[in-house]
C-alpha positions in Angstrom: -15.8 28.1 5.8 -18.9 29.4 4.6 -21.8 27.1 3.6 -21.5 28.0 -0.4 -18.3 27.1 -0.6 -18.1 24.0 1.6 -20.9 22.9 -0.3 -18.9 23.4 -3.7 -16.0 21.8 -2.0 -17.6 18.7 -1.1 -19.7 18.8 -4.9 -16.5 18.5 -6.4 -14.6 16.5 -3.8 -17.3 13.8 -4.7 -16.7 14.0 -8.4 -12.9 13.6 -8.6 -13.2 10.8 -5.8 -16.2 8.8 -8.0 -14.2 9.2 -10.9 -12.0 6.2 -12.1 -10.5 7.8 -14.0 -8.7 9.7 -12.0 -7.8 6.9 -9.8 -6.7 5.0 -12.4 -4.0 8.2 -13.8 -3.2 8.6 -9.9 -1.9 4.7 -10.1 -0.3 5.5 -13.6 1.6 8.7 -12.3 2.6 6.7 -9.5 5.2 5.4 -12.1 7.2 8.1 -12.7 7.9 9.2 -8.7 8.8 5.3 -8.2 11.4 5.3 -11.6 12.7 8.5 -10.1 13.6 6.8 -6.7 15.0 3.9 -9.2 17.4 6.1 -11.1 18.5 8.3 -7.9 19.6 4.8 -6.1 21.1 2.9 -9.3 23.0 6.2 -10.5 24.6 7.4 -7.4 27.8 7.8 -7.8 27.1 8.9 -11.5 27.5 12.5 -11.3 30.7 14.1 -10.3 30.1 16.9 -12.3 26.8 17.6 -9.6 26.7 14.9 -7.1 23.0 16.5 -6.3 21.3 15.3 -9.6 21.1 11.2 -8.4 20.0 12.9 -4.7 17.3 15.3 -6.7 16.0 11.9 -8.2 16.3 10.1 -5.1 14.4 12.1 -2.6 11.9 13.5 -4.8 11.0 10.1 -6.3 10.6 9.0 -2.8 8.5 11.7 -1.3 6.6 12.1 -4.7 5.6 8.8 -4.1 4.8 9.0 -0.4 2.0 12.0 -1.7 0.7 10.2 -4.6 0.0 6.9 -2.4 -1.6 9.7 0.0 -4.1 10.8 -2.3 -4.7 7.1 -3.6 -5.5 6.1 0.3 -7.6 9.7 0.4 -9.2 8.7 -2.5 -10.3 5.6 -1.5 -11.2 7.0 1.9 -13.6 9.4 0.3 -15.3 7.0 -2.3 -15.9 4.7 1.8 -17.4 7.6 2.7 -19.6 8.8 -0.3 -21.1 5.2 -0.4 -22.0 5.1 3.2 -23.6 9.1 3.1 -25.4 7.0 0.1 -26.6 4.3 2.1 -27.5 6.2 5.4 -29.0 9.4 3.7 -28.7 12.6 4.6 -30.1 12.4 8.3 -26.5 12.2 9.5 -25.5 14.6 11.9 -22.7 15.0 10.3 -23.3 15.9 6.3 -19.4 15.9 5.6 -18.1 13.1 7.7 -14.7 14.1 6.3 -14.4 17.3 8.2 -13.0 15.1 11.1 -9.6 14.3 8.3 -9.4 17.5 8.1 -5.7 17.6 9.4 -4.6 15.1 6.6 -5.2 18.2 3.9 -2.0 19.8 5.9 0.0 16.6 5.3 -0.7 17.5 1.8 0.1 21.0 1.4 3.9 20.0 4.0 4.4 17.5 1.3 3.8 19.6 -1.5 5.1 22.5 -0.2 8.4 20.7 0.0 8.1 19.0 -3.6 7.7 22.7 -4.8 10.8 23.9 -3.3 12.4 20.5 -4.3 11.4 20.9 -8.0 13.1 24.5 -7.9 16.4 23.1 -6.0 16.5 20.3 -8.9 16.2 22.8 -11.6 19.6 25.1 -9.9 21.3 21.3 -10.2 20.5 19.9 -13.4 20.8 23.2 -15.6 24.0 24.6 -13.8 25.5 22.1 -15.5 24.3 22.2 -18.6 25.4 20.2 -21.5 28.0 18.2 -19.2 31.0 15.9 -20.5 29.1 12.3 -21.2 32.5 10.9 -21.5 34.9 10.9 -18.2 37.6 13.3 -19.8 41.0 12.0 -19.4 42.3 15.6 -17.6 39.5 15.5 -15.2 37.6 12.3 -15.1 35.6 14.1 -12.4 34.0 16.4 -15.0 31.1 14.3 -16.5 27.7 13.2 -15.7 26.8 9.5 -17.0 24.1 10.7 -20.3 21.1 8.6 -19.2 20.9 9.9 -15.6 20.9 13.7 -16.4 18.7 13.3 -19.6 15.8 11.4 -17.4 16.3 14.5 -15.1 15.7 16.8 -17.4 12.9 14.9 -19.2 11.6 14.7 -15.6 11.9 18.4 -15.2 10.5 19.4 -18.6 7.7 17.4 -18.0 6.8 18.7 -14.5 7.5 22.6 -16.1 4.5 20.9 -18.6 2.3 19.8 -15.3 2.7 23.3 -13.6 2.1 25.1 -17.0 -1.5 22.9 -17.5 -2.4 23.5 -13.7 -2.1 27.2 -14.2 -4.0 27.3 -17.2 -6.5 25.3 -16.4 -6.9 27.5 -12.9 -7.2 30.4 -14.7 -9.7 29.0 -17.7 -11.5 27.9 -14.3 -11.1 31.6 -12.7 -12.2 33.2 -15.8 -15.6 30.8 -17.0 -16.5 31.7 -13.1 -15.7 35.6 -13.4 -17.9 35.7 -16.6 -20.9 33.1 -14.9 -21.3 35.7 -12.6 -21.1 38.7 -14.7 -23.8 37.4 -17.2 -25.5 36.4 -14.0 -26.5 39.6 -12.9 -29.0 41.5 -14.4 -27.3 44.7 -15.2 -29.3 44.5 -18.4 -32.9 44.2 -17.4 -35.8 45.7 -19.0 -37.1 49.2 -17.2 
Protein backbone atom coordinates (compact mmCIF):
# COMPACT_ATOMS: atom_id res chain seq x y z
CA UNK A 1 0.00 0.00 0.00
CA UNK A 2 1.48 3.10 -0.80
CA UNK A 3 2.17 5.76 1.91
CA UNK A 4 -0.72 8.30 0.52
CA UNK A 5 -3.16 6.03 0.80
CA UNK A 6 -2.36 4.28 4.04
CA UNK A 7 -2.06 7.50 5.41
CA UNK A 8 -5.77 8.38 4.09
CA UNK A 9 -6.75 5.08 5.29
CA UNK A 10 -5.77 5.40 8.73
CA UNK A 11 -7.11 9.54 8.61
CA UNK A 12 -10.32 8.23 8.12
CA UNK A 13 -10.20 4.97 9.99
CA UNK A 14 -9.60 7.33 13.08
CA UNK A 15 -12.57 9.49 12.31
CA UNK A 16 -15.32 6.84 11.99
CA UNK A 17 -13.70 5.00 15.08
CA UNK A 18 -13.71 8.52 17.31
CA UNK A 19 -17.11 9.08 16.28
CA UNK A 20 -20.04 8.13 18.62
CA UNK A 21 -22.05 8.51 16.53
CA UNK A 22 -21.41 5.87 14.63
CA UNK A 23 -21.05 3.56 17.36
CA UNK A 24 -23.97 4.44 18.74
CA UNK A 25 -26.09 3.62 14.96
CA UNK A 26 -23.79 0.39 14.90
CA UNK A 27 -25.56 -0.66 18.39
CA UNK A 28 -29.06 0.64 16.96
CA UNK A 29 -28.63 -1.48 13.58
CA UNK A 30 -27.67 -4.18 15.64
CA UNK A 31 -31.55 -4.37 16.16
CA UNK A 32 -32.79 -5.24 13.11
CA UNK A 33 -30.14 -8.50 12.33
CA UNK A 34 -31.22 -9.64 15.99
CA UNK A 35 -35.35 -9.20 15.11
CA UNK A 36 -34.48 -11.01 11.94
CA UNK A 37 -32.92 -14.10 13.83
CA UNK A 38 -36.33 -13.53 16.04
CA UNK A 39 -38.78 -13.87 13.26
CA UNK A 40 -36.74 -16.70 11.33
CA UNK A 41 -36.96 -19.00 14.68
CA UNK A 42 -40.67 -17.95 15.95
CA UNK A 43 -42.03 -18.40 12.17
CA UNK A 44 -40.61 -21.58 11.11
CA UNK A 45 -42.94 -23.60 10.00
CA UNK A 46 -44.93 -20.51 8.70
CA UNK A 47 -44.29 -20.63 5.12
CA UNK A 48 -45.35 -23.57 3.07
CA UNK A 49 -45.80 -21.63 0.15
CA UNK A 50 -41.49 -20.98 0.50
CA UNK A 51 -40.14 -22.84 3.37
CA UNK A 52 -36.84 -20.66 2.62
CA UNK A 53 -38.34 -17.18 3.78
CA UNK A 54 -38.18 -18.10 7.88
CA UNK A 55 -34.46 -19.75 6.88
CA UNK A 56 -33.61 -16.21 4.86
CA UNK A 57 -34.60 -14.48 8.24
CA UNK A 58 -32.85 -16.94 10.27
CA UNK A 59 -29.40 -17.20 8.93
CA UNK A 60 -29.05 -13.71 7.80
CA UNK A 61 -30.21 -12.27 11.12
CA UNK A 62 -27.71 -14.48 12.71
CA UNK A 63 -24.64 -13.78 10.64
CA UNK A 64 -25.81 -10.08 10.24
CA UNK A 65 -25.35 -9.97 13.68
CA UNK A 66 -22.13 -11.86 14.06
CA UNK A 67 -20.61 -8.83 11.50
CA UNK A 68 -22.20 -6.04 13.19
CA UNK A 69 -20.84 -7.22 16.81
CA UNK A 70 -17.52 -7.47 14.66
CA UNK A 71 -17.21 -4.02 13.78
CA UNK A 72 -18.57 -2.93 17.35
CA UNK A 73 -15.42 -5.07 18.87
CA UNK A 74 -13.18 -3.43 15.80
CA UNK A 75 -14.49 -0.31 16.79
CA UNK A 76 -13.67 -0.40 20.13
CA UNK A 77 -10.32 -1.93 19.26
CA UNK A 78 -9.38 1.04 17.20
CA UNK A 79 -10.68 3.83 19.62
CA UNK A 80 -7.76 1.34 22.41
CA UNK A 81 -5.51 2.04 20.00
CA UNK A 82 -5.97 5.76 18.90
CA UNK A 83 -5.80 6.66 22.65
CA UNK A 84 -2.65 4.86 23.33
CA UNK A 85 -0.79 6.34 19.74
CA UNK A 86 -2.23 9.56 21.81
CA UNK A 87 -0.59 8.94 24.89
CA UNK A 88 2.75 7.39 23.51
CA UNK A 89 3.21 9.81 20.52
CA UNK A 90 4.42 9.18 17.47
CA UNK A 91 7.92 7.65 18.30
CA UNK A 92 6.40 4.23 18.02
CA UNK A 93 7.97 1.95 15.73
CA UNK A 94 5.02 1.04 14.63
CA UNK A 95 2.76 4.34 13.39
CA UNK A 96 -0.35 1.97 12.63
CA UNK A 97 -0.32 -0.55 15.30
CA UNK A 98 -3.39 -2.03 13.51
CA UNK A 99 -1.45 -3.38 10.60
CA UNK A 100 -0.81 -6.49 12.75
CA UNK A 101 -5.24 -7.07 12.57
CA UNK A 102 -4.82 -6.90 9.42
CA UNK A 103 -6.36 -10.47 8.73
CA UNK A 104 -9.62 -9.56 10.69
CA UNK A 105 -10.50 -7.08 7.42
CA UNK A 106 -10.84 -10.64 5.50
CA UNK A 107 -13.27 -11.90 8.18
CA UNK A 108 -15.14 -8.93 7.07
CA UNK A 109 -15.15 -9.01 3.44
CA UNK A 110 -16.03 -13.57 4.01
CA UNK A 111 -18.85 -12.24 5.99
CA UNK A 112 -20.02 -9.77 3.77
CA UNK A 113 -19.33 -11.42 0.82
CA UNK A 114 -21.78 -14.06 2.05
CA UNK A 115 -24.48 -11.47 3.36
CA UNK A 116 -24.38 -10.17 -0.35
CA UNK A 117 -25.09 -13.37 -1.97
CA UNK A 118 -27.56 -14.07 0.99
CA UNK A 119 -29.40 -10.78 0.30
CA UNK A 120 -29.72 -11.84 -3.51
CA UNK A 121 -30.92 -15.63 -2.52
CA UNK A 122 -33.59 -13.92 -0.20
CA UNK A 123 -34.79 -11.60 -2.88
CA UNK A 124 -35.33 -15.19 -5.56
CA UNK A 125 -37.48 -16.39 -2.17
CA UNK A 126 -39.52 -13.69 -1.06
CA UNK A 127 -40.65 -12.27 -4.52
CA UNK A 128 -41.14 -15.67 -6.34
CA UNK A 129 -43.96 -15.76 -4.38
CA UNK A 130 -45.36 -12.73 -4.56
CA UNK A 131 -48.58 -11.76 -3.14
CA UNK A 132 -49.05 -15.34 -1.46
CA UNK A 133 -52.48 -16.65 0.06
CA UNK A 134 -52.43 -15.08 3.85
CA UNK A 135 -55.22 -17.43 4.56
CA UNK A 136 -54.45 -21.47 4.42
CA UNK A 137 -56.88 -22.18 1.48
CA UNK A 138 -59.12 -25.01 2.11
CA UNK A 139 -57.88 -26.90 -1.41
CA UNK A 140 -54.37 -26.49 -0.59
CA UNK A 141 -53.74 -25.37 2.98
CA UNK A 142 -50.09 -25.67 1.84
CA UNK A 143 -50.36 -22.59 -0.35
CA UNK A 144 -50.01 -19.60 2.09
CA UNK A 145 -47.44 -17.78 3.89
CA UNK A 146 -48.49 -16.44 7.53
CA UNK A 147 -48.85 -12.15 6.42
CA UNK A 148 -46.54 -10.80 9.16
CA UNK A 149 -43.58 -13.07 8.42
CA UNK A 150 -43.34 -12.36 4.63
CA UNK A 151 -44.24 -8.54 5.07
CA UNK A 152 -41.15 -8.11 7.63
CA UNK A 153 -39.15 -9.87 4.79
CA UNK A 154 -39.87 -7.69 2.44
CA UNK A 155 -39.77 -4.57 4.56
CA UNK A 156 -36.40 -6.07 5.50
CA UNK A 157 -35.47 -6.29 1.82
CA UNK A 158 -36.78 -2.99 0.71
CA UNK A 159 -34.94 -1.48 3.34
CA UNK A 160 -31.50 -3.07 2.60
CA UNK A 161 -32.35 -2.27 -1.51
CA UNK A 162 -32.47 1.53 0.39
CA UNK A 163 -28.87 0.77 2.29
CA UNK A 164 -27.24 -0.42 -0.99
CA UNK A 165 -28.85 2.39 -3.04
CA UNK A 166 -27.36 5.25 -0.27
CA UNK A 167 -23.86 3.34 -0.22
CA UNK A 168 -23.66 3.63 -3.98
CA UNK A 169 -24.53 7.12 -4.07
CA UNK A 170 -22.70 8.27 -1.57
CA UNK A 171 -19.46 6.22 -3.22
CA UNK A 172 -19.94 7.93 -6.23
CA UNK A 173 -20.77 11.69 -4.68
CA UNK A 174 -17.28 10.59 -2.85
CA UNK A 175 -15.65 9.48 -6.38
CA UNK A 176 -16.84 12.46 -8.14
CA UNK A 177 -15.98 15.57 -5.25
CA UNK A 178 -12.36 13.63 -5.50
CA UNK A 179 -12.24 13.52 -9.54
CA UNK A 180 -13.08 17.27 -9.58
CA UNK A 181 -10.39 18.16 -6.28
CA UNK A 182 -8.01 17.02 -8.46
CA UNK A 183 -8.98 18.46 -11.67
CA UNK A 184 -9.19 22.08 -10.15
CA UNK A 185 -6.04 21.02 -8.44
CA UNK A 186 -3.92 21.25 -11.29
CA UNK A 187 -2.93 24.12 -12.82
CA UNK A 188 -3.95 23.71 -16.37
CA UNK A 189 -4.95 27.35 -16.18
CA UNK A 190 -1.95 29.23 -15.09
CA UNK A 191 -0.81 32.49 -16.20
CA UNK A 192 2.03 32.40 -19.13
Amino acid sequence: MTAGLEKACHRCLSQVASNAFFVFGLFAFLALPLTMAYVGVKTIDDCPAQPMIPIYLLVGGIVGSLKVMLLLYDITKMRSLLSKSIVIGDDDDDEYPWRQNAHKYQVHIVLSAFLFTWFILGNYWVFSVYAPNFIPPFHRPHEYCRKSLYVFAVFVLALSHSVLALLLCCSFCSFCIQLCTRTSARDDYGED
